[in-house]
N, C-alpha and C positions, 0 to 999 in steps of 0.2 A: 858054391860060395857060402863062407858061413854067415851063421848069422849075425854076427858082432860085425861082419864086416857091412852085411846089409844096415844094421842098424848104425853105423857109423859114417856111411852114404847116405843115409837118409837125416838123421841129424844135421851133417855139413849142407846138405841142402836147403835144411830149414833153414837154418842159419845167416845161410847168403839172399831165401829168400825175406828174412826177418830184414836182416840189412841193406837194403835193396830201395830202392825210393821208386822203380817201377819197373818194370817187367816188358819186355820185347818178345814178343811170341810170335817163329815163325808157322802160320797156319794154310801151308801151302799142301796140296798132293790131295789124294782120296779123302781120307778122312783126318784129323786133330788127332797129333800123337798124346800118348794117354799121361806119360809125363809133361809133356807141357799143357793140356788140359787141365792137368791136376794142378802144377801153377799158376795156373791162371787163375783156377780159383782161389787156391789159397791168397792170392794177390788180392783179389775181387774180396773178400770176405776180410779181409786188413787194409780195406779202402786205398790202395793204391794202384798207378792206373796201369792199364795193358794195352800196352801196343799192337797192334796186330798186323803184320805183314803179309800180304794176301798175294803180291807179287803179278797184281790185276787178274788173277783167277777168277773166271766164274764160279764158283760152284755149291755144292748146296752143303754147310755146314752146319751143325749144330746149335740150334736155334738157343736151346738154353746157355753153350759156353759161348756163343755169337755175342750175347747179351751183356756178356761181362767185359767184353770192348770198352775202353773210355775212345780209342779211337783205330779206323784203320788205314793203314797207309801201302802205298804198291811200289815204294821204291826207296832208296835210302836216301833222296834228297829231302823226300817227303817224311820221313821217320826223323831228320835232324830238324827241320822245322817244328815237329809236332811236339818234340822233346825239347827245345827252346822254348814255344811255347806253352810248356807246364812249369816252366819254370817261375 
C-alpha cells in the first residue's frame, strides 16, 4: 500500500472522527483492537463521549483506555438508551 494512500485513510478517518458527536467502540475479545484504542482516545482527548460495548464480558482490560469510557453498555438496547441520554 502506498503511502498517499495510507495518508489518505488516515485523513478520512480524522475527519469522520472530527465530525463525529461520539464514538461507539466495540471492546469485545482478548485485548482492544489498536485502531479503535486509538479512537477512543482521540475521542477522549476532543471531550467526546465513548461508548463502550463490552457485550457482558468479563475481562481484564486496559485500565488507562477503560478510563476513557464516558460509559459501558452489554447490549444494543442499552447502547440506544445511553445515547438518548446524552442527548
Amino acid at each position: 500500500m502506498s503511502q498517499a494512500t495510507k495518508d489518505i485513510i488516515f485523513q478520512t478517518d480524522i475527519e469522520a472522527l472530527e465530525a463525529a458527536d461520539l464514538v461507539v467502540a466495540l471492546v469485545t475479545g482478548q485485548d482492544i483492537d489498536s485502531g479503535t484504542a486509538s479512537e477512543i482516545g482521540f475521542m477522549y482527548a476532543n471531550n467526546k463521549p465513548v461508548l463502550a460495548i463490552t457485550a457482558e464480558e468479563r475481562r481484564y482490560r486496559n485500565l488507562f483506555t477503560e478510563g476513557m469510557f464516558t460509559s459501558s453498555v452489554s447490549n444494543v438496547v442499552e447502547l440506544l438508551d445511553e445515547i438518548n441520554r446524552l442527548q
